[in-house]
C-alpha positions in Angstrom: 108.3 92.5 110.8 109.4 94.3 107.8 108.6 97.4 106.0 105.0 97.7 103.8 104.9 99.9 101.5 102.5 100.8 99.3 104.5 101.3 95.8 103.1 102.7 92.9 101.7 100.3 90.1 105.0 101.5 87.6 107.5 100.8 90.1 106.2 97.5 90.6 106.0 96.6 86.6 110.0 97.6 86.4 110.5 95.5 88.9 108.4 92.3 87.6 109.7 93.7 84.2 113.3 93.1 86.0 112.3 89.7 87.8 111.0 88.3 84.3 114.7 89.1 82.8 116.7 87.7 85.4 114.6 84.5 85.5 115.6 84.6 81.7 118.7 85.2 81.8 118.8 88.4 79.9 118.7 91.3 82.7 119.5 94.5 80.8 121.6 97.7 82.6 118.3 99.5 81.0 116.2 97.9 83.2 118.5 97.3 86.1 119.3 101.2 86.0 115.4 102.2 85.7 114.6 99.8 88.7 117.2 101.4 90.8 115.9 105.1 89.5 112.5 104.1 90.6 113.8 102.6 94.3 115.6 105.4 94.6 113.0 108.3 93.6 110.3 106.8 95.7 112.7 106.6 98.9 113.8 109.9 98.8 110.3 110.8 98.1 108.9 109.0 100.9 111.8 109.5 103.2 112.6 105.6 103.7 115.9 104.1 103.8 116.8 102.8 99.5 117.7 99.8 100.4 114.6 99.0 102.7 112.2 100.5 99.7 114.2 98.2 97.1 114.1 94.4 99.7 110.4 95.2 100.2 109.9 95.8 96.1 111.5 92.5 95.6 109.5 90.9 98.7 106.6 92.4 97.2 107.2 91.2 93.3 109.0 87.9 93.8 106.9 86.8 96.9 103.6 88.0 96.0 101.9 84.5 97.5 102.9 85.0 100.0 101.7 88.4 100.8 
């Protein structure tokens, strides 16, 4: 079973800000790069593996129903 975590509501606005875009079309690098500032803060902060923190941000945005 993977990873829950609880992120904090910002985190999970960049990334629906990030899923919105790419569902658009029109992902920016500002985004993309404040996403991957946020996965990347919060791991180290919490002491998780990045990539775990970002596939459970995405589980948790783009999968929301199913949660």
């Amino acid at each position: 079973m993977p990873h829950r975590f609880d992120f904090p509501v910002p985190l999970l606005a960049l990334e629906s800000a990030a899923w919105g875009e790419i569902q658009a079309g029109r992902l920016t690098v500002e985004t993309a790069q404040a996403v991957q500032d946020g996965v990347s803060a919060f791991a180290a902060e919490h002491g998780h593996d990045r990539h775990g923190v970002e596939m459970g941000l995405k589980r948790a945005v783009r999968h929301a129903e199913a949660a």
